[in-house]
C-alpha positions as CSV (number, residue, x, y, z in Angstrom):
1,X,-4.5,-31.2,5.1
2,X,-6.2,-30.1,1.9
3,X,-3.6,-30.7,-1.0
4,X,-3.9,-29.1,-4.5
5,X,-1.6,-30.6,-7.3
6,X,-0.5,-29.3,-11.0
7,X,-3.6,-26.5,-12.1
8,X,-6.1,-25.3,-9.8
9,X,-9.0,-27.4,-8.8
10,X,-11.8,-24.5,-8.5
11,X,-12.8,-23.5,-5.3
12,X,-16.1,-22.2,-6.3
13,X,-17.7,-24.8,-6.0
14,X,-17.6,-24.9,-2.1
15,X,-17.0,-21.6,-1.9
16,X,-20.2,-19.9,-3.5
17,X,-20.4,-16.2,-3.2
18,X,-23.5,-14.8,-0.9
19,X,-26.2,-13.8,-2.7
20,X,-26.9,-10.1,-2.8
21,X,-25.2,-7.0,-4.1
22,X,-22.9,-5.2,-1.4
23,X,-25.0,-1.7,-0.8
24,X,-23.0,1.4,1.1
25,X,-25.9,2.0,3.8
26,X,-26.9,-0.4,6.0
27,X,-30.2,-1.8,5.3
28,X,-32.9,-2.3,8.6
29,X,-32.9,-5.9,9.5
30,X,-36.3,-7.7,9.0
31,X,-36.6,-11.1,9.8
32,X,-38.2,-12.7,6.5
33,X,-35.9,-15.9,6.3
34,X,-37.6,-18.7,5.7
35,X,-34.2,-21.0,5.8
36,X,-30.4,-20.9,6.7
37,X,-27.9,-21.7,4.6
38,X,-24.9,-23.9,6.4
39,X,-21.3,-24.1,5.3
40,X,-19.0,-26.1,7.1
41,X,-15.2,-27.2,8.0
42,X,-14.6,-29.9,10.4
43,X,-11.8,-32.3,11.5
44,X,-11.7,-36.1,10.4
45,X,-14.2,-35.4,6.9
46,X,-13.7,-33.7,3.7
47,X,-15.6,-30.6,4.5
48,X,-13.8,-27.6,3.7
49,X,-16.1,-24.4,3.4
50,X,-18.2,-27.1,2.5
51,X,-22.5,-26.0,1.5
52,X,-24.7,-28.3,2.9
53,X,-28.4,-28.6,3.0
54,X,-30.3,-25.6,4.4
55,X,-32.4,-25.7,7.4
56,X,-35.7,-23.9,7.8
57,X,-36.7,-21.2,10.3
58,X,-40.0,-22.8,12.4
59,X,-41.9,-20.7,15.2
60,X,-40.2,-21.4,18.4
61,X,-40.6,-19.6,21.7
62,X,-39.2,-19.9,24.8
63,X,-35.8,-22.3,24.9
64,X,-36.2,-24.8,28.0
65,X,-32.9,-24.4,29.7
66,X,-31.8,-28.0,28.7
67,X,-32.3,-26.9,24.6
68,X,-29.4,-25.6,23.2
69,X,-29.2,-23.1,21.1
70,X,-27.3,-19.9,19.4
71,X,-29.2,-16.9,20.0
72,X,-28.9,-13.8,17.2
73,X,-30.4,-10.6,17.5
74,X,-29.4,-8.8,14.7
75,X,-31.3,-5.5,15.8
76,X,-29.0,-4.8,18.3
77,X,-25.6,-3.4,16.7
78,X,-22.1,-2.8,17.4
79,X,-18.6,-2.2,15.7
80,X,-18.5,-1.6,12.1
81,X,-16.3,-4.1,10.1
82,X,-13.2,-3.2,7.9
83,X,-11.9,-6.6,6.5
84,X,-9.7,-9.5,7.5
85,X,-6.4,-9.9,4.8
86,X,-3.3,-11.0,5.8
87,X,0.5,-9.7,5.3
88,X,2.1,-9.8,1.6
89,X,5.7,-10.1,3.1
90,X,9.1,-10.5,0.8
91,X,8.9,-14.4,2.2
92,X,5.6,-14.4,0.8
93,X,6.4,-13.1,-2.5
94,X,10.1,-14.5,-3.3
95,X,7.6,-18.2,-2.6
96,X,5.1,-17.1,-5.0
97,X,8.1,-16.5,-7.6
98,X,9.6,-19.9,-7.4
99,X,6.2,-21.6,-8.3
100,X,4.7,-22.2,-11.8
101,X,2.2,-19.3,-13.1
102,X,-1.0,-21.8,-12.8
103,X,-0.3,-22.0,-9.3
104,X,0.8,-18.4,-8.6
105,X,-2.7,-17.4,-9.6
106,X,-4.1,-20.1,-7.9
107,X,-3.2,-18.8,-4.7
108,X,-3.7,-15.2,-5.6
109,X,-7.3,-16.0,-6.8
110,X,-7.3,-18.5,-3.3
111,X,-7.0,-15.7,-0.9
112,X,-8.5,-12.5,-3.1
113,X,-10.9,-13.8,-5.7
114,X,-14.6,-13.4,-4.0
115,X,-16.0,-16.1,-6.0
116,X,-12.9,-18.5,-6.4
117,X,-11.7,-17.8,-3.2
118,X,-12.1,-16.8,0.2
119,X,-12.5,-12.9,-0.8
120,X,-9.6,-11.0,1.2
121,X,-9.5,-7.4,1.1
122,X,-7.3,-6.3,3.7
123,X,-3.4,-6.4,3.2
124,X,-0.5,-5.4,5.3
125,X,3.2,-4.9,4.2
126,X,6.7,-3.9,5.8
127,X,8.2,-0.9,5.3
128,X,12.0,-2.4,3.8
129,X,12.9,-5.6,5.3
130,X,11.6,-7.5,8.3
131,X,13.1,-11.4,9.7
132,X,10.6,-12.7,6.9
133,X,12.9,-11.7,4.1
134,X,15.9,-12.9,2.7
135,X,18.4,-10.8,3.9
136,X,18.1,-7.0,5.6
137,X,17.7,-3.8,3.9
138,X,16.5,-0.1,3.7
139,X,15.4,2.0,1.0
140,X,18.7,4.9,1.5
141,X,22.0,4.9,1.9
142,X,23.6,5.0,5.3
143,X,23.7,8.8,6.7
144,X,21.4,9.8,4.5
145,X,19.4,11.8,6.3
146,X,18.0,13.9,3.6
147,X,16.6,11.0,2.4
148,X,18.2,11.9,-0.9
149,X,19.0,8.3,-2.0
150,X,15.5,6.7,-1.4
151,X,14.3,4.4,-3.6
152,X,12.0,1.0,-3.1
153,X,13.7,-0.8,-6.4
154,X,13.9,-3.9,-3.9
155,X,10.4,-4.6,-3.8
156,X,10.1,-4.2,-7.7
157,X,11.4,-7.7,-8.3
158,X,9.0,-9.7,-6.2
159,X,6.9,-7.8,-3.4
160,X,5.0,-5.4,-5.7
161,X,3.7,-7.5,-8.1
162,X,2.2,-9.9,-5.8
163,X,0.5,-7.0,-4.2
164,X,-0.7,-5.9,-7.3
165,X,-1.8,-8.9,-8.2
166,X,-3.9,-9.2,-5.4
167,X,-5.3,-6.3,-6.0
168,X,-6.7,-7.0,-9.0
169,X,-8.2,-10.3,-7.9
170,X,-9.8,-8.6,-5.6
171,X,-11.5,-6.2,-7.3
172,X,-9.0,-3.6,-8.3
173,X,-9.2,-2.5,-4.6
174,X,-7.7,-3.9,-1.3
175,X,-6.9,-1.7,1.9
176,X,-3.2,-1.3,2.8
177,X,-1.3,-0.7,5.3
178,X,2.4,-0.6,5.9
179,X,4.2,-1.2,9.0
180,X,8.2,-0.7,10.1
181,X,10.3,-3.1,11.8
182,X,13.0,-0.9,12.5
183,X,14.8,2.3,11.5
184,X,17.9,1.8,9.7
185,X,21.0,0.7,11.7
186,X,23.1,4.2,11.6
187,X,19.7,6.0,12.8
188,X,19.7,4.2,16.5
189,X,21.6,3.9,19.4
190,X,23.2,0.3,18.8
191,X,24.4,0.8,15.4
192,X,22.0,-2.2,14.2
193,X,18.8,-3.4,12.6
194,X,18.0,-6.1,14.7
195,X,18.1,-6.7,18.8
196,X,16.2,-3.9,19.9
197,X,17.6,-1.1,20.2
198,X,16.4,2.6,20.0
199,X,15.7,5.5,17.3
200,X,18.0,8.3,18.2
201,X,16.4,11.7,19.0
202,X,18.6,13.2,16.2
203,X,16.8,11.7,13.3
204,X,13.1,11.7,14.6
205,X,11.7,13.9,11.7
206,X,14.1,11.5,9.6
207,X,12.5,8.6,10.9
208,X,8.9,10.3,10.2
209,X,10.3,11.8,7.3
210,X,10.7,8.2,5.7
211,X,7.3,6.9,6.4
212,X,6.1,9.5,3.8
213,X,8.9,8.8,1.3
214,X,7.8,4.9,1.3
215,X,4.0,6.2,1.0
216,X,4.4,8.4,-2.0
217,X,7.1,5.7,-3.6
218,X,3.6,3.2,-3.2
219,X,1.2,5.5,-4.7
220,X,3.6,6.9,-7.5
221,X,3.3,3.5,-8.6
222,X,-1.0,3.3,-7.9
223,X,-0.4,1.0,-4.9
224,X,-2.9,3.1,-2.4
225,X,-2.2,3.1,1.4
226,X,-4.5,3.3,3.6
227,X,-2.7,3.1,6.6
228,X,0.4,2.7,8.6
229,X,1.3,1.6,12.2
230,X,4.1,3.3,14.1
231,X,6.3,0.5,14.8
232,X,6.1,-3.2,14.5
233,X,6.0,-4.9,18.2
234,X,8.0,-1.6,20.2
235,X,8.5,-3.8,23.1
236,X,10.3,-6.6,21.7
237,X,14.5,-6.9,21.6
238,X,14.3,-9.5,18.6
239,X,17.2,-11.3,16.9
240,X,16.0,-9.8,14.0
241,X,14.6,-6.2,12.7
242,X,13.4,-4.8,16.1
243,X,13.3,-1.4,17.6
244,X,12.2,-0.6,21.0
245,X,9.7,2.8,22.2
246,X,8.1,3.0,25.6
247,X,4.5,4.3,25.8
248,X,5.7,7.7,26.4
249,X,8.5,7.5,23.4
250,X,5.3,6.2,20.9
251,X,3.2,8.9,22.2
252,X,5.6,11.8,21.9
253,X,6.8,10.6,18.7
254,X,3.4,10.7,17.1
255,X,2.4,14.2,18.4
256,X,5.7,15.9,17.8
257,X,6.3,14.2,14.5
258,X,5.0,11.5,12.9
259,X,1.3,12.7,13.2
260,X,2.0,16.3,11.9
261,X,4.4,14.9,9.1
262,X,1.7,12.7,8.0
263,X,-0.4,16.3,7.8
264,X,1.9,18.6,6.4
265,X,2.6,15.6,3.7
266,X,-1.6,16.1,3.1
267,X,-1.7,12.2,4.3
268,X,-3.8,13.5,7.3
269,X,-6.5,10.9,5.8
270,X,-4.0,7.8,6.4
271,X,-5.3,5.8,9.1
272,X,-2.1,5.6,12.2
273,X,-2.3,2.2,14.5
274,X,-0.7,2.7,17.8
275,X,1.1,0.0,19.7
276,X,1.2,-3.0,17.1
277,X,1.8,-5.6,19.7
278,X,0.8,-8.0,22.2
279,X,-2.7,-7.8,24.0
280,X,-1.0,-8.0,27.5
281,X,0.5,-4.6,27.4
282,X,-1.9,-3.0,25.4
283,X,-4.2,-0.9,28.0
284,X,-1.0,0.8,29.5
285,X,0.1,1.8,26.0
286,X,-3.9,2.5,25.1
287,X,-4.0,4.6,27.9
288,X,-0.6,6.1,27.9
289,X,-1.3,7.5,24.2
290,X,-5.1,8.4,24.4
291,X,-5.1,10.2,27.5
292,X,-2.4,12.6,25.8
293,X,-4.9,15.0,23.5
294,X,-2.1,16.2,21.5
295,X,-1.3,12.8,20.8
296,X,-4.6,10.7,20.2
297,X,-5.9,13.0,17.9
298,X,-3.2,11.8,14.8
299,X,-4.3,7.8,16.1
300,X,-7.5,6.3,14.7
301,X,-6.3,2.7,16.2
302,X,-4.3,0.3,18.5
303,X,-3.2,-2.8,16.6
304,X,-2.3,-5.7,18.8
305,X,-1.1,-9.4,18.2
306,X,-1.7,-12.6,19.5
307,X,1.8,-13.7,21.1
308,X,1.3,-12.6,24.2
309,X,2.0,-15.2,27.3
310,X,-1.2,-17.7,26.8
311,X,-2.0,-21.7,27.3
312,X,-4.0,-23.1,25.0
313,X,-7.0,-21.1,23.9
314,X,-6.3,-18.3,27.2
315,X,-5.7,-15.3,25.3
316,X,-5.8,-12.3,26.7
317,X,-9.0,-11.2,25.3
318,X,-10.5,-9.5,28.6
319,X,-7.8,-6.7,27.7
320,X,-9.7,-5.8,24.2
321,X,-12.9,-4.8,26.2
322,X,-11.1,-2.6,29.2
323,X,-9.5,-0.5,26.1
324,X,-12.5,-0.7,23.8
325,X,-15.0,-0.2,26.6
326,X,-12.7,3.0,27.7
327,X,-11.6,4.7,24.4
328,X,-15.0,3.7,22.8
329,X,-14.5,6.3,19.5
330,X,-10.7,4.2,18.9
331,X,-10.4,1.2,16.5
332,X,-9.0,-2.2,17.8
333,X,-7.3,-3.8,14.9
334,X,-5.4,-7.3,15.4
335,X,-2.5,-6.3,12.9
336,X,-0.3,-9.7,13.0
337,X,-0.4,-14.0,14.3
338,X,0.8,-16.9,12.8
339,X,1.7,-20.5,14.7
340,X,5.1,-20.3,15.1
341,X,8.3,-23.7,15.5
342,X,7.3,-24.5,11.7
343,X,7.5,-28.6,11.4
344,X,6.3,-29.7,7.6
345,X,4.8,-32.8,8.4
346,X,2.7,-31.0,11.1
347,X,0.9,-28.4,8.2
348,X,-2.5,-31.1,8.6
349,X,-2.5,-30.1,12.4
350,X,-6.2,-29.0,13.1
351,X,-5.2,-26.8,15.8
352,X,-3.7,-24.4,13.5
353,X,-7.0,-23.4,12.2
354,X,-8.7,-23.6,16.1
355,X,-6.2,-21.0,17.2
356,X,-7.8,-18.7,14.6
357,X,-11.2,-19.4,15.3
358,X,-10.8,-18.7,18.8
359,X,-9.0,-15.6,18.0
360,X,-11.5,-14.3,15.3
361,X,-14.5,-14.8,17.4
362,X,-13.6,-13.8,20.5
363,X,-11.2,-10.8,18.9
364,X,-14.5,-9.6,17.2
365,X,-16.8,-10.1,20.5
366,X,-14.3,-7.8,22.3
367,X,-15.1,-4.6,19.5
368,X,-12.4,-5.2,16.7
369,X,-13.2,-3.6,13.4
370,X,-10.5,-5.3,11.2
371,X,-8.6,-8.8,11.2
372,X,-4.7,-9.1,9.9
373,X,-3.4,-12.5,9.8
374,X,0.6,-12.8,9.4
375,X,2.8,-14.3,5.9
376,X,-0.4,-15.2,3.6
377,X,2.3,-17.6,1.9
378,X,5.7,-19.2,3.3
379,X,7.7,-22.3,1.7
380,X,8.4,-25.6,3.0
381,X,10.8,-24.5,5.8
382,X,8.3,-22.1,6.9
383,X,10.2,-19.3,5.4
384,X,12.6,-17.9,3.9
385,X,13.4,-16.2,7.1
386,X,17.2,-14.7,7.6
387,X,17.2,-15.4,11.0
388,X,15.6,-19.2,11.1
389,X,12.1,-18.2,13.0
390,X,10.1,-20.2,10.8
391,X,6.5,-19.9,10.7
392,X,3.0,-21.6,9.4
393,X,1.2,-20.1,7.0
394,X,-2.3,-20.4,6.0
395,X,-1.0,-21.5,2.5
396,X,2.3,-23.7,1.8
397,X,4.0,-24.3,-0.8
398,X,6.7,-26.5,-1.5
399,X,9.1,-25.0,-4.2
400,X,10.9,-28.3,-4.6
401,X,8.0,-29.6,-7.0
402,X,5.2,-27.3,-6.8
403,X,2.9,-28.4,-5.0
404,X,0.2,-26.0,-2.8
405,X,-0.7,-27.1,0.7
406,X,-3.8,-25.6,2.0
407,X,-4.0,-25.6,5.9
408,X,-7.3,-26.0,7.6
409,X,-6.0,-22.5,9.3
410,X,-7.1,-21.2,5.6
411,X,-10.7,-22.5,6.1
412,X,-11.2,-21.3,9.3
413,X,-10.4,-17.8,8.1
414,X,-12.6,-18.5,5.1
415,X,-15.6,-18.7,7.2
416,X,-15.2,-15.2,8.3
417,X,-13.9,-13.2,5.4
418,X,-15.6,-14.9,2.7
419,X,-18.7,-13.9,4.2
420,X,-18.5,-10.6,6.1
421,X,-18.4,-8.1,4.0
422,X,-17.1,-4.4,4.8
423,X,-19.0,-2.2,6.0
424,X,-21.0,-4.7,7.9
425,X,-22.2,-4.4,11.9
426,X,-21.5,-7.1,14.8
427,X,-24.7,-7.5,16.1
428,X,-25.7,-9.7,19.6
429,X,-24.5,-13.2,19.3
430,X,-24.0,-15.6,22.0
431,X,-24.9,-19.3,23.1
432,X,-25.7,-21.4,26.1
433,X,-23.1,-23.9,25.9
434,X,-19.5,-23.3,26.4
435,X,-18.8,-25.9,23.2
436,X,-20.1,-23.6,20.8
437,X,-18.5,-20.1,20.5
438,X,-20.3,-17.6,18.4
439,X,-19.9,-13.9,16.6
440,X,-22.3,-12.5,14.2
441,X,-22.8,-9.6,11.5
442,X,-25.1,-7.9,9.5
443,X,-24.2,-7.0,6.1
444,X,-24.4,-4.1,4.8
445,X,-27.3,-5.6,2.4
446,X,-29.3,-7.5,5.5
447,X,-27.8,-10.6,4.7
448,X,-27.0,-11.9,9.0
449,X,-23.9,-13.9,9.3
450,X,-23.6,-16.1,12.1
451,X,-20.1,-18.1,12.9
452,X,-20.1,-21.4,15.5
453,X,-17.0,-22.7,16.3
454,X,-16.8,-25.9,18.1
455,X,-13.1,-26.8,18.9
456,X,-14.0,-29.8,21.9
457,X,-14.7,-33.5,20.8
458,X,-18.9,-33.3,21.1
459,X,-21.7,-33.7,18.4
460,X,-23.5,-30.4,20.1
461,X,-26.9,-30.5,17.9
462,X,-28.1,-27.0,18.7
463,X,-31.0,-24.5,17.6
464,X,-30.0,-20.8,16.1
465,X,-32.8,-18.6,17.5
466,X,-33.9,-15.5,15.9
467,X,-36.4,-13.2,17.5
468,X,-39.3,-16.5,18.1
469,X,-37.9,-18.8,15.0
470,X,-35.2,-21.5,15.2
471,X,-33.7,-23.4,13.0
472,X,-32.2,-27.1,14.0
473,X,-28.7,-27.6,13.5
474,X,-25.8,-29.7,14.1
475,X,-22.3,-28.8,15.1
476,X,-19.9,-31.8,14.1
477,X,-16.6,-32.2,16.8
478,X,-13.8,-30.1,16.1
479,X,-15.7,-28.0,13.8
480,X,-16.7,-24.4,12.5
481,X,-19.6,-23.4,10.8
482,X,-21.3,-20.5,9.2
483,X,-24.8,-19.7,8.5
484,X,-26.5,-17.4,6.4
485,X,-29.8,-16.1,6.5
């Protein structure tokens, strides 16, 4: 555990910027890199997104079998990369509130500052309330069906001005996008926000109808969206906000209404994720939607989370490739994942930040564009949640005196998002030893990015090979690295 107490120890100083303007086209890679430059995070020292020394590129040719080594060939390109953010949820926001200003914008500048932090610039939010807020609530009165009453004044006190705050550390820009977690309770069949339940043909175009309303109430206030899923986890009867569509109620839904709501509202530009849920299920509903015309035309994605049935580091990641390797033209964006059973004196736990390493490499590998983790902020009980299903959070803080606990969960995401930038391709990564896991990208200026993660207990001194150079490395236990060149 990484603790921060009273004002803001600077994180620039570990967490230099890349060199190199961001450029819109992608620039021809040429290998001209003399050296590498190596940051590091690793269990058991004090290395958090830490610079060490750079190693030089020598001529080296053909790897015996017994050398290992990280092979890069940045000439050979794949998806093109959107951003990795994380969810600005009321929890998130009523915890930012109860801490002194210096730390407020010491996390805000944590997760969206480029040079102070760790350079986020992907956000998602809940349309009205979700368990991670204090209590349940909509934007209308009940029956309104006209939509008459709607109005977001509940996010005015707290969830708005943290989004706009991390807007403007990051640049005055960060991409949005808004996600439901159920209709209101007098617009399904079991008269209730939470346990399931289902949206009742009756208010459909209501339902789509208020996706639009919360939009415009975003923009009016120069919040820009640039996307929305259909429906938070639609196969899940939860204690808390929860609403249940098959694959053929999503599908229908978006080609009878929500998709040509979002083009008669002239929102036809606004980016729609399908299914928002677990990678088990998520070829049927891939399949179910995109093989309907009508309806895969409205849907530039399918979001998916991490909570699906899994031991240890076996996540369902062979399920990415069958729908990306089939539907070729649609995005894959992980949308939500956090560590759930929150325990306080567990927040130092390395394998919190190994489950995202795993995930972010092997999510990427498998053809996703974009990377969402879940509450960017929660308090010491893991919430506030209404319905106790406390959570981790990359960042904690303890309102009871202040202090700002960073999880080594906040790293690991660090070595991917402070370095990738948008725009950038995944190029051919991959290594000869099962220890080391690898992804790469090339930025959009030439710069390569290469990330190792080791999550097993051995020293692996290995070689990153590019195109007849190497350069000699070291990948400590329990450890994740990233190299520039």
């Amino acid at each position: 555990m990484h603790k921060k107490l009273g004002t803001a120890v600077l994180l620039a100083a570990v967490l230099a910027q890349p060199a190199g303007a961001q450029k819109v086209t992608l620039r021809p890679y040429t290998h001209t890199s003399k050296e590498v430059a190596v940051y590091t995070t690793a269990k058991g020292t004090d290395q958090r997104l830490s610079q060490g020394s750079s190693v030089p590129f020598t001529p080296f040719g053909q790897p015996l079998e017994t050398q290992v080594c990280v092979f890069v060939d940045p000439s050979k390109t794949f998806q093109t990369f959107l951003g990795i953010g994380g969810a600005i949820t009321d929890a998130s926001a009523e915890t930012l509130a109860k801490l002194p200003a210096a730390q407020q914008q010491e996390i805000i500048d944590a997760y969206y500052n480029p040079t102070k932090g760790i350079g986020y610039k992907l956000a998602r939010t809940t349309i009205h309330s979700c368990d991670f807020s204090s209590g349940s609530y909509t934007y209308v009165a009940d029956g309104d069906k006209e939509l008459k009453t709607f109005s977001i004044a509940h996010d005015e006190q707290y969830r708005l001005p943290m989004i706009k705050k991390a807007m403007t550390a990051a640049g005055g820009k960060l991409t949005l996008y808004v996600s439901p977690w159920s209709p209101p309770a007098w617009m399904k069949d079991n008269k209730s926000m939470l346990q399931g339940g289902k949206l009742l043909p009756g208010y459909r175009q209501a339902w789509a109808n208020y996706y639009i309303k919360y939009i415009q109430a975003l923009e009016k206030r120069d919040i820009p969206v640039w996307g929305l899923s259909v429906q938070n986890e639609p196969m899940a009867k939860q204690t808390w906000e929860s609403c249940i569509f098959t694959a053929e109620e999503e599908r229908d839904f978006i080609k009878n209404y929500l998709g040509p709501t979002l083009h008669r509202a002239g929102m036809q530009g606004k980016k729609l994720i399908a299914w928002d849920h677990n990678r088990d299920l998520i070829y049927q509903r891939a399949s179910t939607i995109l093989d309907d015309p009508e309806a895969a035309k409205y849907v530039w994605g399918i979001g998916y989370h991490w909570y699906e049935t899994w031991t240890g580091s076996a996540m369902q990641f062979g399920n990415l490739e069958r729908v990306q390797e089939t539907y070729p033209a649609t995005n894959l964006i992980f949308t939500e994942g956090t560590v759930e059973k929150f325990d306080f004196s567990k927040i130092g736990d390395w394998s919190l930040g190994e489950r995202y390493g795993t995930s972010l490499v092997n999510d990427f590998n498998a053809g996703t564009v974009a990377w969402t983790d879940w509450n960017v902020l929660l308090d010491e009980t893991g919430g506030p949640n209404h319905v106790g299903n406390f959570c981790y959070a990359p960042i904690i803080a303890d309102t009871r005196n202040g202090q700002v606990h960073y999880t080594n969960s906040y790293y690991y995401l660090g070595h991917f998002s402070k370095f990738i930038q948008p725009g950038a391709k995944r190029v051919a990564a991959s290594s000869n030893r099962d220890v080391l896991q690898t992804t790469a990208f090339v930025n959009p200026n030439g710069q390569v990015v290469v990330v190792v993660l080791n999550t097993t207990d051995q020293v692996m001194p290995y070689r990153l090979w590019v195109k007849g150079q190497a350069a000699e490395t070291v990948s400590q236990p329990h450890s994740i690295m990233t190299l520039l060149f």
